[in-house]
VOPAGU-2260 file (C-alpha; in pm, 1 decimal, decimal comma):
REM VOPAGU-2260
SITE   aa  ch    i         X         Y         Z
SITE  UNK   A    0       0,0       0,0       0,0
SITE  UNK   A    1     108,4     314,2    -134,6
SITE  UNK   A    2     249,7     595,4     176,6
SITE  UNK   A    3     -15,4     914,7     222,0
SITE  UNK   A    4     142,6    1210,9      43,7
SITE  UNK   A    5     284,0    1447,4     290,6
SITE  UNK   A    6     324,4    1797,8      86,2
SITE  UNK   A    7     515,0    1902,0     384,2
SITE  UNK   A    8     774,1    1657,6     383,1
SITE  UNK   A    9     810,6    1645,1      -1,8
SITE  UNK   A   10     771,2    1974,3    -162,4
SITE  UNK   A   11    1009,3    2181,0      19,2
SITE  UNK   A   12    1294,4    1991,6     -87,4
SITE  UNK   A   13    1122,0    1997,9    -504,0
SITE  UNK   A   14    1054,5    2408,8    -422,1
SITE  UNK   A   15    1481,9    2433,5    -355,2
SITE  UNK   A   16    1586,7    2248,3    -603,1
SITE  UNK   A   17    1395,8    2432,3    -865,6
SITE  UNK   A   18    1519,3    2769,3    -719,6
SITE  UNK   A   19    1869,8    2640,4    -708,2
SITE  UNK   A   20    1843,8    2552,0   -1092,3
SITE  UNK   A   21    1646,3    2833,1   -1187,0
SITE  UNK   A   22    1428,5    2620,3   -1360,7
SITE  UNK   A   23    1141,3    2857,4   -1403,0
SITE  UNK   A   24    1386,4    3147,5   -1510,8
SITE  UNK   A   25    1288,7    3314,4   -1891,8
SITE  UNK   A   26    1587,9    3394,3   -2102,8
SITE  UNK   A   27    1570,0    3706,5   -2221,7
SITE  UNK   A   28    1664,5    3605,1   -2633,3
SITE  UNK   A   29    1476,5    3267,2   -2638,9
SITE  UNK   A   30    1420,9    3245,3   -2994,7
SITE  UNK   A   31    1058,3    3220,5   -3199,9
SITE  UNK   A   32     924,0    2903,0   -3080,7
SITE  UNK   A   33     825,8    3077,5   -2769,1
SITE  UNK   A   34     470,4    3086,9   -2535,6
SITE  UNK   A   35     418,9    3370,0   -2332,0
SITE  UNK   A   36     124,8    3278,2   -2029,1
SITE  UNK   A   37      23,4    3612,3   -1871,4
SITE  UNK   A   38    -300,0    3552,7   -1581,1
SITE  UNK   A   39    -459,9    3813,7   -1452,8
SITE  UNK   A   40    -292,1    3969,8   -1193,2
SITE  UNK   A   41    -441,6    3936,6    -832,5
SITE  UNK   A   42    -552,8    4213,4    -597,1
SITE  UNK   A   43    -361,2    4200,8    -317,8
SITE  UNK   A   44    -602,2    4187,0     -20,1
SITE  UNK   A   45    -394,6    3971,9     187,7
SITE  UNK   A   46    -465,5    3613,5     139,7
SITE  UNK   A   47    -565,5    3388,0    -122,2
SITE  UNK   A   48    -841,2    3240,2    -171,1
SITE  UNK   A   49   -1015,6    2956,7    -380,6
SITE  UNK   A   50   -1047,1    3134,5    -668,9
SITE  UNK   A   51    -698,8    3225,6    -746,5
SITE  UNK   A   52    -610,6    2837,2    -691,5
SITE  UNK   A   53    -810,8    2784,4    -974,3
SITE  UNK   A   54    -667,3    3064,7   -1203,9
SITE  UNK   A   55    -339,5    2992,2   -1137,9
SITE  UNK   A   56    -360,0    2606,4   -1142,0
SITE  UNK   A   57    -503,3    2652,7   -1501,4
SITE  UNK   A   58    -261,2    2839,6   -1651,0
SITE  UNK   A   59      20,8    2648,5   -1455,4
SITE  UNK   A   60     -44,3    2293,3   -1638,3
SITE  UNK   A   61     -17,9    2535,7   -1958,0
SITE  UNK   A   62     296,7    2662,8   -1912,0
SITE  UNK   A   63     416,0    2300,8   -1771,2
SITE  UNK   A   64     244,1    2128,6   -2110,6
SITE  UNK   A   65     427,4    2407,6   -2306,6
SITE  UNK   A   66     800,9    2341,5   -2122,1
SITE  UNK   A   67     771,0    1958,3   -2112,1
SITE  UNK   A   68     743,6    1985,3   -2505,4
SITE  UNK   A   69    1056,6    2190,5   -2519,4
SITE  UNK   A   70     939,5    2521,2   -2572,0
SITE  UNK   A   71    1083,8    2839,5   -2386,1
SITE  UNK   A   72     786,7    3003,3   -2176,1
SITE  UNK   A   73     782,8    3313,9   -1962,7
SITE  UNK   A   74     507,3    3273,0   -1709,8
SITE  UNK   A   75     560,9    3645,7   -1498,0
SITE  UNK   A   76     337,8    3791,6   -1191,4
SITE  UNK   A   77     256,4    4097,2   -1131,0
SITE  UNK   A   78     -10,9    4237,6    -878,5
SITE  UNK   A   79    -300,8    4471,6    -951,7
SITE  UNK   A   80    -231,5    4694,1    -652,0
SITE  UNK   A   81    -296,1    5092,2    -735,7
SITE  UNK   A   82    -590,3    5251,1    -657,4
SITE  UNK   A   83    -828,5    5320,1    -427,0
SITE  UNK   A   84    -975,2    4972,4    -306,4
SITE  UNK   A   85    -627,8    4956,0    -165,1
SITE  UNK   A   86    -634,1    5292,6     -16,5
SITE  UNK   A   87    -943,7    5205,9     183,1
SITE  UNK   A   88    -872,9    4893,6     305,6
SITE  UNK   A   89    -531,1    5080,9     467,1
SITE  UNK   A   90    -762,7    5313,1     567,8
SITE  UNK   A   91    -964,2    5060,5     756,3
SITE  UNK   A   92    -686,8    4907,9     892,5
SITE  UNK   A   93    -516,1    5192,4    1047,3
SITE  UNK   A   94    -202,3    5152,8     845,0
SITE  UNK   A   95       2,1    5356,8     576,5
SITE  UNK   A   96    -154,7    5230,1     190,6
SITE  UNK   A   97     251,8    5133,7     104,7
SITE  UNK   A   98     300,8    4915,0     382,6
SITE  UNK   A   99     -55,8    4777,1     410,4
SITE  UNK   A  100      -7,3    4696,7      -0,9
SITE  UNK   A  101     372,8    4575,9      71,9
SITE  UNK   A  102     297,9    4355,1     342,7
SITE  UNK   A  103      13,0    4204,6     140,5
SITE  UNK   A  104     234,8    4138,3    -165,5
SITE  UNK   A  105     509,8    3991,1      40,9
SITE  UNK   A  106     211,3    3715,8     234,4
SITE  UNK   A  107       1,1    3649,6     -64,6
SITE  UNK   A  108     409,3    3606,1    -289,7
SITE  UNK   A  109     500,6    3321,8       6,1
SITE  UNK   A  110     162,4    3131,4     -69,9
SITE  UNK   A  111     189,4    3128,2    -444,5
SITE  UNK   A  112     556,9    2982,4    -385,4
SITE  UNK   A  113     438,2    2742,9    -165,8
SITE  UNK   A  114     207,2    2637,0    -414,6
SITE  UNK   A  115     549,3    2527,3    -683,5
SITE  UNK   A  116     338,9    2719,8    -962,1
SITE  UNK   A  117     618,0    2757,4   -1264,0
SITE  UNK   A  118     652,1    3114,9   -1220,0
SITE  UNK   A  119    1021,5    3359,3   -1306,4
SITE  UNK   A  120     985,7    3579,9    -985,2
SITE  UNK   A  121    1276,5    3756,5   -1156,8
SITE  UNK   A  122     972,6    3902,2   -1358,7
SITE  UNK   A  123     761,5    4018,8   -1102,9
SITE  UNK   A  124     587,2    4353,5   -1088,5
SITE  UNK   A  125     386,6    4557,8    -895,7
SITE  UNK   A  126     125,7    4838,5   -1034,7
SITE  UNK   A  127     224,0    5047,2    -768,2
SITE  UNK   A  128     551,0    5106,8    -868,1
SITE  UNK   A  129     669,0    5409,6   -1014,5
SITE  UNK   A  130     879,0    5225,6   -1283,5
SITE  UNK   A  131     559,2    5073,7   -1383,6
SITE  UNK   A  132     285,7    5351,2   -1384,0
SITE  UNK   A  133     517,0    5595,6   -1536,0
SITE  UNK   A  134     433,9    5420,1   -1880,6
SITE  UNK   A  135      65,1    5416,7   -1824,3
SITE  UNK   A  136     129,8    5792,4   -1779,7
SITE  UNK   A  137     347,0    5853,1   -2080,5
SITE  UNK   A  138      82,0    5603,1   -2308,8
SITE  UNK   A  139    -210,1    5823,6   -2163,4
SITE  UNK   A  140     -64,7    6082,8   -2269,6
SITE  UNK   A  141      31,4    5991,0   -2588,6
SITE  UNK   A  142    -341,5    5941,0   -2611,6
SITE  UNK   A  143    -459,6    6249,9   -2568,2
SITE  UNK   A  144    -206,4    6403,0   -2803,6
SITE  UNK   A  145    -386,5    6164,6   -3059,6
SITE  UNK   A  146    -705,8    6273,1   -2969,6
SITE  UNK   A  147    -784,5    5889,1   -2898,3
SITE  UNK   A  148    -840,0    6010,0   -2549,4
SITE  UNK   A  149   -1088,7    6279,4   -2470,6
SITE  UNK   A  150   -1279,8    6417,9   -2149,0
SITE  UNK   A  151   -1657,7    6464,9   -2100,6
SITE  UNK   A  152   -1867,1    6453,3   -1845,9
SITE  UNK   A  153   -2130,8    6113,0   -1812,4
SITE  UNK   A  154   -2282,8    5898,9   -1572,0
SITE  UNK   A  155   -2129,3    5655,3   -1382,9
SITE  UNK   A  156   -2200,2    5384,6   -1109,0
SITE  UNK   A  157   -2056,2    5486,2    -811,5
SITE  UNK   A  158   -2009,9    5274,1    -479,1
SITE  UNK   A  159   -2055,6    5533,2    -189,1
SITE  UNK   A  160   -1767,5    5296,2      54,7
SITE  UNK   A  161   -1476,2    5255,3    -250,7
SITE  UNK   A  162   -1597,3    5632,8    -333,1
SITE  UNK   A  163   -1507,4    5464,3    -688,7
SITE  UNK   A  164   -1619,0    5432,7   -1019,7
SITE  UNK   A  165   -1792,5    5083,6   -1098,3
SITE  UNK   A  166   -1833,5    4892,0   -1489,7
SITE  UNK   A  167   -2199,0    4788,9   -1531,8
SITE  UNK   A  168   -2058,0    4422,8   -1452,7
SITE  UNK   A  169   -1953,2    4505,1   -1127,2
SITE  UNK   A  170   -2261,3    4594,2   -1022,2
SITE  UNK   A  171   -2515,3    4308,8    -868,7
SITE  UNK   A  172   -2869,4    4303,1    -828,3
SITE  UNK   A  173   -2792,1    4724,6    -758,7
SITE  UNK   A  174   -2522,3    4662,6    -540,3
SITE  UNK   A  175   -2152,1    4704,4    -559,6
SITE  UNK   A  176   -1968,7    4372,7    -618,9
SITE  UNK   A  177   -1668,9    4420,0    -383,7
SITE  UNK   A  178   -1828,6    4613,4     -45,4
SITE  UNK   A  179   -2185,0    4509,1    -137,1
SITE  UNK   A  180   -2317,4    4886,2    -112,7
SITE  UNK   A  181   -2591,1    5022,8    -274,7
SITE  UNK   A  182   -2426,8    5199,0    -639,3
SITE  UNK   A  183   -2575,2    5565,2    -714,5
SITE  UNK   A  184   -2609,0    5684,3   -1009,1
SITE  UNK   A  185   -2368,3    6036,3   -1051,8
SITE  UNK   A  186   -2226,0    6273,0   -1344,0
SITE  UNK   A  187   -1892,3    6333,7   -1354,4
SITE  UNK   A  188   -1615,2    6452,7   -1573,2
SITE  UNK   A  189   -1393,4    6183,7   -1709,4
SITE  UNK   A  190   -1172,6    6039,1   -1971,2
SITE  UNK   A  191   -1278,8    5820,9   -2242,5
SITE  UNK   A  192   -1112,9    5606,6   -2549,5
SITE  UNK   A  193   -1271,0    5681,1   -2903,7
SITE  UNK   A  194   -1257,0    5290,9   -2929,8
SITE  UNK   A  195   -1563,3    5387,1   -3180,3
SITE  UNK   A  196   -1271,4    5456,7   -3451,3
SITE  UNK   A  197   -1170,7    5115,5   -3424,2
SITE  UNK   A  198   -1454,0    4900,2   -3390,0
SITE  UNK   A  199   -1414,4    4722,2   -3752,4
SITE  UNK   A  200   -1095,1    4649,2   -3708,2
SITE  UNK   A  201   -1165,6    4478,2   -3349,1
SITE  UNK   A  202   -1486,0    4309,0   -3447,0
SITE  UNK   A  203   -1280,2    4128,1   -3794,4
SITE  UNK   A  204   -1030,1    4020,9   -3622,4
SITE  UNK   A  205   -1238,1    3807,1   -3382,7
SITE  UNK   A  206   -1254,3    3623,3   -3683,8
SITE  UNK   A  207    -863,8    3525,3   -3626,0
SITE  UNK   A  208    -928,9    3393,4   -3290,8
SITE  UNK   A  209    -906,3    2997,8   -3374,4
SITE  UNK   A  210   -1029,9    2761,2   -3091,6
SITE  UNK   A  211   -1198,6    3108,8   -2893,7
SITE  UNK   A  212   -1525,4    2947,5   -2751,7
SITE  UNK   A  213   -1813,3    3104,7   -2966,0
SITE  UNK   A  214   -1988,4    3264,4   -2709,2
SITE  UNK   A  215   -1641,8    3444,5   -2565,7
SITE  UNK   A  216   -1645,6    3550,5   -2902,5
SITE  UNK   A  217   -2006,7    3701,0   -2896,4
SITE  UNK   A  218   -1955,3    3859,8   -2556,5
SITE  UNK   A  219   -1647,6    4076,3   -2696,3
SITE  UNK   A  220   -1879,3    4164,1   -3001,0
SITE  UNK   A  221   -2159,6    4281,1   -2806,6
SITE  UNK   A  222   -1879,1    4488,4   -2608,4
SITE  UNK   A  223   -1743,6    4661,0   -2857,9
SITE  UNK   A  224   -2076,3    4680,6   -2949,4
SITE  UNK   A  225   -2123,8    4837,8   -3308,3
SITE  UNK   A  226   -2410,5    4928,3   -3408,3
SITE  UNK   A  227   -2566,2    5091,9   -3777,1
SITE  UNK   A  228   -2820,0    5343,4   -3818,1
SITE  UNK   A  229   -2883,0    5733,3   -3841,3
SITE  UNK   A  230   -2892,9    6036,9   -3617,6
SITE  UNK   A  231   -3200,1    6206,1   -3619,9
SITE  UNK   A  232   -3225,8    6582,3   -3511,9
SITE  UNK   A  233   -3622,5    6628,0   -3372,9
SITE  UNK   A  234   -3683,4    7010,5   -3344,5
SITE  UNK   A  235   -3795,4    7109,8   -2994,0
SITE  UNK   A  236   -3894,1    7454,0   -2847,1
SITE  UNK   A  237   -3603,1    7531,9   -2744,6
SITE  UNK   A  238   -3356,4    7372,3   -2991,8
SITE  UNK   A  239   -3301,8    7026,0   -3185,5
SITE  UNK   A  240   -3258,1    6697,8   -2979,7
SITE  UNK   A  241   -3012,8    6428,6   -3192,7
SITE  UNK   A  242   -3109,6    6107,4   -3140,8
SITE  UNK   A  243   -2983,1    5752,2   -3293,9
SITE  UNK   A  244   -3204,2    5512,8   -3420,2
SITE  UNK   A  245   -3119,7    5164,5   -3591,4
SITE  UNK   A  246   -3458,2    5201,2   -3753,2
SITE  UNK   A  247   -3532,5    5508,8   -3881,5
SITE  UNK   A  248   -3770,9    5352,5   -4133,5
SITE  UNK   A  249   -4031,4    5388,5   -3815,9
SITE  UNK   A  250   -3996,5    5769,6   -3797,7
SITE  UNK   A  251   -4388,0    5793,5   -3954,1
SITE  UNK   A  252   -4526,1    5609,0   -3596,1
SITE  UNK   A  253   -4359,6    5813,4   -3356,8
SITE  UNK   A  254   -4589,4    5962,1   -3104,9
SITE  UNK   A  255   -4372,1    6076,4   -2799,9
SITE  UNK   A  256   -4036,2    6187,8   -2659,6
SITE  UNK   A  257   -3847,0    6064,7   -2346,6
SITE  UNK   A  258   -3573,2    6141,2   -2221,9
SITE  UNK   A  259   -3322,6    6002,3   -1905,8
SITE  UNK   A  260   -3348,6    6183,9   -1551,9
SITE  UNK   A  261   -3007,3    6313,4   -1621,0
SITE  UNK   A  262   -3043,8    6476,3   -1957,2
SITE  UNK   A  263   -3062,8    6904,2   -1974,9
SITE  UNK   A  264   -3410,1    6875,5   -2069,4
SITE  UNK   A  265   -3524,8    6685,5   -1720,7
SITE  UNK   A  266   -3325,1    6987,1   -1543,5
SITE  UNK   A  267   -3500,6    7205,2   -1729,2
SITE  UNK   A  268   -3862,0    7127,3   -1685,7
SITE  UNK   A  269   -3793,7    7076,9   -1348,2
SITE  UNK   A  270   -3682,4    7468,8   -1306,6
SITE  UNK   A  271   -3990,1    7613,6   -1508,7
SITE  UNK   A  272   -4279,1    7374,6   -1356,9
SITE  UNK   A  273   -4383,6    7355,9   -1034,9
SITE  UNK   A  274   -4466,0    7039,0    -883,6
SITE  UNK   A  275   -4173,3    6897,0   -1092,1
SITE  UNK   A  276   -3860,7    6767,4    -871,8
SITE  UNK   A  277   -3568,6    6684,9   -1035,2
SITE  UNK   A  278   -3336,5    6442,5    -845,0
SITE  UNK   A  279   -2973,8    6594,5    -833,9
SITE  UNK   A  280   -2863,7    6580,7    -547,5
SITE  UNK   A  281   -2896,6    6430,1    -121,5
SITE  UNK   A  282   -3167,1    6722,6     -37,5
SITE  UNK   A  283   -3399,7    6536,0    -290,2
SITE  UNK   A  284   -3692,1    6358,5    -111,4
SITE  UNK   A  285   -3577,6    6009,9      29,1
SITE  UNK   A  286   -3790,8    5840,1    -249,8
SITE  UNK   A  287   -3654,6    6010,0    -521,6
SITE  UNK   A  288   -3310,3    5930,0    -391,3
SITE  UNK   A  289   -3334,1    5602,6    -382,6
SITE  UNK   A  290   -3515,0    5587,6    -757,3
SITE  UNK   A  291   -3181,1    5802,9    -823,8
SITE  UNK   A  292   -2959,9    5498,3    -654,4
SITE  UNK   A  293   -3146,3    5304,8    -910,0
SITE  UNK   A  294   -3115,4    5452,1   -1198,8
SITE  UNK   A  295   -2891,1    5174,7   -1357,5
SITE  UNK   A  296   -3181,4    4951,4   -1381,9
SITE  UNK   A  297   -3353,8    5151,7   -1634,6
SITE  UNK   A  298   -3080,0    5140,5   -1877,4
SITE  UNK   A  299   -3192,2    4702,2   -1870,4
SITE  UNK   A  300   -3524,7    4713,2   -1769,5
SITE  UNK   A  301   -3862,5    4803,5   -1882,0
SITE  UNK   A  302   -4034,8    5088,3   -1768,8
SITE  UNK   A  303   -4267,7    5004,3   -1501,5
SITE  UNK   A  304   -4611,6    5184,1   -1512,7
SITE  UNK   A  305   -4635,2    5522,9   -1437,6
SITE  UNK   A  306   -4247,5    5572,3   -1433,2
SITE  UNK   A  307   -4219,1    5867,2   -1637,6
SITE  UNK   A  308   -4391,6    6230,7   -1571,4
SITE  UNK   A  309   -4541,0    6470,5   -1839,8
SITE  UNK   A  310   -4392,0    6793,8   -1908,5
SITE  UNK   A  311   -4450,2    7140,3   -2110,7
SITE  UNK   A  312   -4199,3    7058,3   -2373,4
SITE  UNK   A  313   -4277,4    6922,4   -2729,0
SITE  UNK   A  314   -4124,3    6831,5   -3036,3
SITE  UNK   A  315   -4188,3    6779,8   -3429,0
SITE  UNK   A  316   -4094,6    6495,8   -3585,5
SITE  UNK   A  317   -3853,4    6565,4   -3861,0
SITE  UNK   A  318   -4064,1    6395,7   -4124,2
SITE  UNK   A  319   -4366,7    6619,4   -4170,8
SITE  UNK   A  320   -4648,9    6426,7   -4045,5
SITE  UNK   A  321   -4729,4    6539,2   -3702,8
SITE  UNK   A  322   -4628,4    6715,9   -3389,8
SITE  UNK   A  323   -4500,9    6510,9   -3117,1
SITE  UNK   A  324   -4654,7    6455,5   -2810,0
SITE  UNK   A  325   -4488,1    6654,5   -2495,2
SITE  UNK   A  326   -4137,9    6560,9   -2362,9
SITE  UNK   A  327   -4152,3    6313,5   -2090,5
SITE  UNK   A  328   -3882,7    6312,1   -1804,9
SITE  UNK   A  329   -3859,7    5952,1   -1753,5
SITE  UNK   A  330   -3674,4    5708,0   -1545,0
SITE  UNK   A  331   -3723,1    5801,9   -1216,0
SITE  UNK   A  332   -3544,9    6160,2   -1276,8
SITE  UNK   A  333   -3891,5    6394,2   -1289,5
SITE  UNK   A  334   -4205,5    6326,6   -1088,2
SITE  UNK   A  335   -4506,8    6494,2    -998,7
SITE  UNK   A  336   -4764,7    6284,5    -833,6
SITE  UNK   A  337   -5033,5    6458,3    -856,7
SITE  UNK   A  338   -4988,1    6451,8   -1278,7
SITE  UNK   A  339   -5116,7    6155,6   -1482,1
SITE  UNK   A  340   -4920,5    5960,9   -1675,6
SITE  UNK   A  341   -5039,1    5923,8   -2065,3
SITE  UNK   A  342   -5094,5    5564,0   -2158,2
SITE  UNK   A  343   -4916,8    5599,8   -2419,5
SITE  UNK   A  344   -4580,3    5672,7   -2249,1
SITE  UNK   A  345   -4572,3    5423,7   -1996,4
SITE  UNK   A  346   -4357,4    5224,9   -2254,5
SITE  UNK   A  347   -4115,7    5492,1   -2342,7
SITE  UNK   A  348   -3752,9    5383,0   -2440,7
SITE  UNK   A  349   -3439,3    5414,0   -2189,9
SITE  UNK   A  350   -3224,2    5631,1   -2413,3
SITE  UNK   A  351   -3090,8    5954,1   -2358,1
SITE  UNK   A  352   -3345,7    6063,0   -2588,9
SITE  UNK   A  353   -3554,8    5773,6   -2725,4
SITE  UNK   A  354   -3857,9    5823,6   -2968,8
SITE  UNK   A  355   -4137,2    5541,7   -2941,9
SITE  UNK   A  356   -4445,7    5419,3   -3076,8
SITE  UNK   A  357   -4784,4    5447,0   -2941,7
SITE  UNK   A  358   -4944,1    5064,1   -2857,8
């Protein structure tokens, strides 16, 4: 009968001898025939957990199934460790962000050693460093000399205990992934990348990626997320609102105009009607704050009845048939309960500025 397997009593001596012969070590001229396995880099909260056993198990038998065959593979690590998730858990903890991030990197390091994953340490980085963040400065800027950069102010999700900025992804059932706090809805000035002027190219060459699962495939299509149609200008009172449209063959039924809590037009007719409250900012009733809080939802969801509010704005619709019906402030942003809602535009669209048929 076979011995149990004591990892204490074997593995040390297998972890020494590979550091003694540098067997995980990357030249740095290797030749062609060469596989490069980069994981995501971890977060350096302070321990690991299941889920970077799994990630780094996988692409450990890679790299291993790559060597054994005789090709030269540089497996690095590096740690995702600037920003302000790291800031606040220091914070938290009473300690300085460096040493609290340090001290973290130097734990979570020993346990991934432990583990005998084929890694070249000699390689390892941290985000945090100068020597590294000093070229995501340089390429930003670099970007913005381009013009493939640009700043304007939009919406985000924002978790109130990061006091970050969250994707759409990271937020859960209206709640912020990491810290579990309800995500508000604010505008803010920020950066973007025109990745618009390079949709085609992206999109075609997911075409290249042999042996991709298909649906990874259509996930990074519906993220870069191209889409054909026309901008359509509809003359209001008070100036034109643009608005895009995949089908602008359906311009003859429109019968209304809504528009997103946030847009100038809810601010607006929220300053020139009474009874209208817009929700900007904490002095807002406690209702309309939390429909605020919520506002993500309506970019996924139907409206639910009686969601939007009527207003003294109106439009024309660009192809001379009729005059639209009045604006309507929807999504939470404008409300006046004492005004009825039209039937008719309790299934307005969740765009900036959407234009809708009547049922």
């Amino acid at each position: 009968m076979t011995d149990p397997y004591n990892p204490a009593a074997i593995e040390p001596a297998m972890r020494e001898r590979w550091d003694n012969n540098h067997s995980f070590r990357s030249p740095d001229h290797p030749g062609d025939d060469t596989f490069y396995c980069l994981s995501m880099f971890p977060y350096p909260s302070g321990h690991l957990h299941m889920g970077h056993m799994r990630n780094y198990t996988i692409s450990d038998v890679i790299t291993r199934f790559h060597r054994m065959n005789g090709r030269p593979v540089l497996q690095p690590m590096g740690w995702d460790a600037f920003g302000l998730p790291a800031e606040n858990a220091a914070i938290a903890n009473g300690v300085p962000p460096a040493r609290w991030t340090r001290d973290n990197i130097d734990h979570m390091r020993g346990q991934l050693q432990q583990l005998g994953f084929a890694i070249d340490w000699q390689r390892e980085l941290a985000t945090c460093n100068p020597s590294y963040y000093r070229w995501n400065q340089w390429l930003f800027i670099k970007m913005l000399e381009r013009g493939i950069a640009y700043k304007k102010t939009g919406t985000v999700n924002w978790d109130p205990v990061d006091k970050t900025v969250l994707a759409n992804e990271q937020v859960i059932d209206g709640k912020g992934w990491r810290t579990g706090a309800e995500v508000e809805k604010r505008e803010i000035p920020m950066y973007y990348l025109r990745i618009t002027d390079y949709a085609d190219e992206l999109l075609e060459a997911l075409d290249g990626l042999d042996g991709w699962p298909e649906r990874v495939r259509a996930m990074q299509a519906n993220w870069i997320g191209k889409s054909v149609g026309m901008e359509i200008e509809f003359p209001h009172d008070d100036g034109r609102l643009k608005v895009f449209t995949t089908r602008p063959d359906t311009l003859m039924g429109a019968t209304y105009m809504a528009v997103a809590p946030e847009h100038p037009l809810a601010r607006k007719a929220a300053e020139t009607r009474p009874g209208l409250v817009y929700c900007k900012d904490r002095d807002s009733p406690a209702q309309f704050r939390s429909f605020r809080r919520a506002g993500f939802r309506s970019r996924v969801q139907r409206h639910r009845r009686g969601a939007g509010r009527q207003s003294d704005g109106s439009a024309s619709n660009p192809v001379p048939v009729a005059r639209l019906g009045r604006f309507a402030p929807t999504l939470l942003g404008l409300s006046d309960p004492d005004d009825p809602l039209p039937r008719v535009w309790r299934r307005a669209g969740a765009g900036k500025g959407s234009a809708g048929r009547s049922a």
